[in-house]
N, C-alpha and C positions, 0 to 999 in steps of 0.2 A: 438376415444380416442387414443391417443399414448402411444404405446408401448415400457416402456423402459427393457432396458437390463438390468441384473440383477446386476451388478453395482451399478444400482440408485434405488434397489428397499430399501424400506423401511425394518425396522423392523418387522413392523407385515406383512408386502406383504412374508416377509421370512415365517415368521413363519406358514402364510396361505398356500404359495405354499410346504414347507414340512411335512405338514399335509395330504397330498397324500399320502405320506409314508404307511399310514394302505391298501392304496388303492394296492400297490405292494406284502403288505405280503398276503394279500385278493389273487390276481392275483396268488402267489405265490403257495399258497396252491393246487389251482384244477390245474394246471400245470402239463404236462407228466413228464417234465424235472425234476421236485422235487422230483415224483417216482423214479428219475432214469431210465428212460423209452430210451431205446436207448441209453444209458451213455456208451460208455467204462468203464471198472471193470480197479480202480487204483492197485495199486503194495503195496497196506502196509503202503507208507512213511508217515513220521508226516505230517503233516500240521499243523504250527501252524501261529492263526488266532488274530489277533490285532488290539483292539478298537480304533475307534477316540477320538478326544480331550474332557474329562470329561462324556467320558466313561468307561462301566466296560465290562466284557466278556456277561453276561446277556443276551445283545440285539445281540450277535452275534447267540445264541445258533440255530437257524436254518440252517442259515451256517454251521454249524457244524455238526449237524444230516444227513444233506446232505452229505457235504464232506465224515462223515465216511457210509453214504448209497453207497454209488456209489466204494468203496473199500480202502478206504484212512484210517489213524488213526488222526483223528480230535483232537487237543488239545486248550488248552482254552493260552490266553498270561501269566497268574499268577497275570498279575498287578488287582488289587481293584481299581484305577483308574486312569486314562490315564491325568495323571495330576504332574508339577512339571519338574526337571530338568534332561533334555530327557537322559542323559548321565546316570544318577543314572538307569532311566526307562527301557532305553535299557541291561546294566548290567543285572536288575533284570531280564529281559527275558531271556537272555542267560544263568542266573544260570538257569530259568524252565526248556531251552531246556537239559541244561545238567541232570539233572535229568529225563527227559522224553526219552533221547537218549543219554545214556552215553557210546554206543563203537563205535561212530564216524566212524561204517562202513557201514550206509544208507544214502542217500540222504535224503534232507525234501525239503518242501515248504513254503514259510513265505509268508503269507497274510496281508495286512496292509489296514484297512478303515480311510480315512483322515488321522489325523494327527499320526496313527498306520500306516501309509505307510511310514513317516520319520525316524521312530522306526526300521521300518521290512528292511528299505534302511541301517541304521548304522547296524544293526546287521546281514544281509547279508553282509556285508562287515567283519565283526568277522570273522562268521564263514566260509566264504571261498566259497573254491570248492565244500562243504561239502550242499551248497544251488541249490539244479536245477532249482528252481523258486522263482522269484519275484516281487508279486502281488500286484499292490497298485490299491483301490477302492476310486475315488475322492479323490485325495491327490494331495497337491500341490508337490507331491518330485520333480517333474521335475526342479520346479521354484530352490526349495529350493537348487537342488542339485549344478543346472549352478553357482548359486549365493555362493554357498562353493568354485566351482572348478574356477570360472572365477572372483568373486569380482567386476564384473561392469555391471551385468547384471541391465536395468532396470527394476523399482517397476513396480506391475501391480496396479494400484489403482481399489481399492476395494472395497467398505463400511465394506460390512459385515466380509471378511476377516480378516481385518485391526484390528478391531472391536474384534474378537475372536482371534486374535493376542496378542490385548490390555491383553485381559481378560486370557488367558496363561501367560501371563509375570507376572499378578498378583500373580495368583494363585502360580504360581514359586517363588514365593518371599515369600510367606507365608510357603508353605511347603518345601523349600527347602534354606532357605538365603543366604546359602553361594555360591549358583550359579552365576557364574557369565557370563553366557550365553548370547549373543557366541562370547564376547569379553574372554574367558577363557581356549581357546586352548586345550579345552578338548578332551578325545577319539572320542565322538561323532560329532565334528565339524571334524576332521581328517576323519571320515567313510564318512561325506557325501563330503566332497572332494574326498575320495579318491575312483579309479576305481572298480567296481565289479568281480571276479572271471570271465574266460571265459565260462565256464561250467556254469553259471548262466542265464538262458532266463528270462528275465524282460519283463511282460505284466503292460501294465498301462490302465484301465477302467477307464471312466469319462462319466458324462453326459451335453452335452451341453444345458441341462435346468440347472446344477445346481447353486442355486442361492449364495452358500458359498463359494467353491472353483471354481472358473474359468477353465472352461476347458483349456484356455491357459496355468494356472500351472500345471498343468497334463501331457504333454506332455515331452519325457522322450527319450532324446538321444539316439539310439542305442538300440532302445528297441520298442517292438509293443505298436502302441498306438490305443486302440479301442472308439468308440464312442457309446454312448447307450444315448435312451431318460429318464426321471425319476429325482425323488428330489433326495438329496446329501445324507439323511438317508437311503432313497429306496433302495440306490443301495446295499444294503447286502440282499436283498429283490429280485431284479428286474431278474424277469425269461432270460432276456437276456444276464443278466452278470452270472448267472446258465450257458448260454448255451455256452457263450464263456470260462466259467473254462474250462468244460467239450471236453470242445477243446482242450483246452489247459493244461493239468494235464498230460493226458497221454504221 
């Protein structure tokens, strides 16, 4: 039987292979790495952690029990859901940080899953130097960002991408009409154009099974790009992407 790339896989071929997903938090769990088992002890800073496209903070919540196990201050992104016009979305995040971190004299870390990696890319760009890391898990930033700064990158054809593309643009219509994204030169087409802080290290996670976002979009200028096996939900999940934070935080 031939094997296709996840390109050509169906809808339900989707939905079957990220249905592994429980099979990661399953793995997750008896894990040393989730103990914190050998983890370097973090220093305090926020970390604040951001859902992908039509989700809520909910399904991040292990992430985050981790992050603050290991010595970090885990915080949730504020939004109810990861839906609508990313400029309004990204704002609202930056009022939570300002509230969670109002004397702008620590460093934090923004974490971004899928399409909270576009989120976590404009508003690293807000707030500056003030960002020592950023983390995007399965997220197209890379695609999206070339395509802000350079305008002729080509499409990556997609199915399912394309598909949940569609279905964002919807959604944005409905709860937001007046957007007029990203023919509308808003703050947030300016962030992913514009460079990040030099004080800011960008890790980018992807897995080359995943069958939503292409590991091709993932890949990220100037910045570490890692590869792990696992579905596109998994990876908030996936002990590997645990052990490469934890490399990577301190």
């Amino acid at each position: 039987m031939e094997n296709h790339p996840p390109a050509e896989q169906s809808r339900w071929q989707v939905m079957a292979s990220e249905a592994f997903a429980f099979t990661e938090i399953a793995a997750l769990r008896t894990d040393p790495i989730y103990r914190g088992e050998g983890v370097p002890r973090g220093d305090g800073r926020l970390v604040v952690i951001i859902p992908g496209l039509f989700g809520s903070d909910f399904y991040l919540w292990p992430l985050r029990r981790w992050i603050s196990r290991i010595g970090f201050r885990a915080s949730t992104s504020g939004l109810w859901l990861n839906a609508g016009c990313p400029d309004r979305l990204t704002s609202d995040i930056a009022k939570w940080v300002e509230r969670q971190e109002p004397q702008h004299d620590r460093p934090l870390v923004l974490i971004g899953h899928s399409r909270g990696g576009l989120l976590a890319r404009a508003l690293a760009v807000r707030l500056g130097r003030r960002v020592s890391h950023l983390i995007t898990l399965g997220s197209p930033v890379g695609l999206v960002s070339a395509f802000a700064q350079l305008g002729n990158v080509p499409p990556i054809a997609h199915r399912t991408m394309s598909g949940l593309a569609q279905a964002s643009n919807t959604a944005r219509r409905i709860l937001d009409p007046n957007c007029r994204f990203p023919d509308c030169g808003c703050a947030f087409v300016d962030n992913m154009r514009a460079s990040l802080a030099p004080e800011t290290t960008v890790l980018s996670i992807y897995s080359r099974e995943d069958p939503i976002v292409p590991p091709q979009a993932s890949i990220v200028n100037g910045g570490r790009n890692v590869e792990v096996t696992g579905t596109h939900s998994g990876l908030v999940y996936n002990p590997a992407v645990y052990r490469e934070l934890a490399h990577s935080l301190p």
